[in-house]
C-alpha positions as CSV (number, residue, x, y, z in Angstrom):
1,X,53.8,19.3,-47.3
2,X,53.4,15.6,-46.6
3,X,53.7,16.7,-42.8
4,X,51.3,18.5,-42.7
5,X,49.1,16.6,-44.6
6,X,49.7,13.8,-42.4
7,X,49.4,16.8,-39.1
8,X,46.1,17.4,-40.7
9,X,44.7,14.1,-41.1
10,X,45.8,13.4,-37.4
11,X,43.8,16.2,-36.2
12,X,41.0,15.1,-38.1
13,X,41.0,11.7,-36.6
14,X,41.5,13.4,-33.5
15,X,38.5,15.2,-33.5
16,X,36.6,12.6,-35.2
17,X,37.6,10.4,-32.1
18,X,36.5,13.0,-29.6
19,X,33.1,13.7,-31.3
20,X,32.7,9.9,-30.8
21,X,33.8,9.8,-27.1
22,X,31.4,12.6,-26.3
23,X,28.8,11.1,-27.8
24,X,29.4,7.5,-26.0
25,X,29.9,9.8,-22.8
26,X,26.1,11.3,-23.5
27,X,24.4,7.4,-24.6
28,X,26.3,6.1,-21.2
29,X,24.4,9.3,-19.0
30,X,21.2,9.2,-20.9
31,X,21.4,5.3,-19.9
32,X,22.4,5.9,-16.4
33,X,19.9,8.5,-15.4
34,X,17.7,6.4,-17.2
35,X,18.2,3.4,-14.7
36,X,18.4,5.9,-11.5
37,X,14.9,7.3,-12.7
38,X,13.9,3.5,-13.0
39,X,15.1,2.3,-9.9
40,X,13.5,5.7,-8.4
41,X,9.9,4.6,-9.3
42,X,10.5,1.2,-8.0
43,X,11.5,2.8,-4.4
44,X,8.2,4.5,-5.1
45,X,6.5,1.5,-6.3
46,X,7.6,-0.3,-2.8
47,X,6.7,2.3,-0.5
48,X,3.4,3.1,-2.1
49,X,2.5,-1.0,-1.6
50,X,4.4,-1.1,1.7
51,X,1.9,2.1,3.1
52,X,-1.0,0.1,1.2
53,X,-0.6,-2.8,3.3
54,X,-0.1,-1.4,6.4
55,X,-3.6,0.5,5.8
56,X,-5.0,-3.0,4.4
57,X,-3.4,-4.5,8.3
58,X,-5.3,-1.1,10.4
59,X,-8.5,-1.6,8.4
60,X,-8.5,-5.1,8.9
61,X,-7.6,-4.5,12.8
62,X,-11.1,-1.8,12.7
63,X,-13.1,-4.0,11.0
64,X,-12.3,-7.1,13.5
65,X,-13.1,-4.8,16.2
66,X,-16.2,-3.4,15.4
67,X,-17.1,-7.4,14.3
68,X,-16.4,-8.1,17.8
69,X,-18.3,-5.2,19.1
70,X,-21.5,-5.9,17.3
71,X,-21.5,-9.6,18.7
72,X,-21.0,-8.4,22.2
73,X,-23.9,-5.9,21.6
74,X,-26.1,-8.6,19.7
75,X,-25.2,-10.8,22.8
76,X,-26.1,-8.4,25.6
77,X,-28.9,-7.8,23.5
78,X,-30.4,-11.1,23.7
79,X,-29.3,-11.6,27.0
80,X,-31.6,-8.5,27.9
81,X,-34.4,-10.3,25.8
82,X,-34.0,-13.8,27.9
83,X,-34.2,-11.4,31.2
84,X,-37.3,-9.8,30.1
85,X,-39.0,-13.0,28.8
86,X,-38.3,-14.6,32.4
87,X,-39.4,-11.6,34.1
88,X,-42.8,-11.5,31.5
89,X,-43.2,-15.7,32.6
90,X,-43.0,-14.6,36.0
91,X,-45.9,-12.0,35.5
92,X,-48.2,-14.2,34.0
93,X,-47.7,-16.6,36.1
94,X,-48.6,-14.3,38.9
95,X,-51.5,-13.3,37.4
96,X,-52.7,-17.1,36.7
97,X,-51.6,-17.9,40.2
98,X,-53.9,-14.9,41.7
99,X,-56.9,-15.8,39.3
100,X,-57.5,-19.0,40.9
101,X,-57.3,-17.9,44.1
């Protein structure tokens, strides 16, 4: 009787200690897929910020450009304008030039 008494309580403990390691065995997964769905976000976190500033650098690249392009318009536009005011002096000094004569 006392055998199996003490079989009995043995088995209990057993189990007991089973239903413990399984739960510890689910806390430890829950934790670990946990942390890989963490780290995860932070690859995604990186690469979204990565691809932002790259955009940010080809932006940047586009807007230098078309600064440069506007000045060099601007410029050959007021190049043109120094051309025509010469070439208006020019006229009207012709035309003083053949009024006196």
């Amino acid at each position: 009787m006392m055998k199996t008494i003490n079989l009995a309580l043995l088995a209990l403990t057993a189990a007991v200690f089973v239903g413990c390691d399984k739960d510890k065995a689910t806390i430890e997964d829950n934790k670990e897929a946990t942390k890989n769905a963490i780290d995860h976000r932070k690859e995604a976190v990186d690469a979204a910020a990565t691809e932002a500033k790259k955009q940010t650098d080809v932006n940047a690249s586009i807007d230098k450009a078309k600064i440069e392009a506007n000045k060099e318009i601007t410029q050959a536009q007021l190049d043109a304008d120094k051309k025509k005011a010469d070439a208006q002096a020019k006229v009207e000094k012709a035309k003083v030039d053949a009024e006196k004569k």
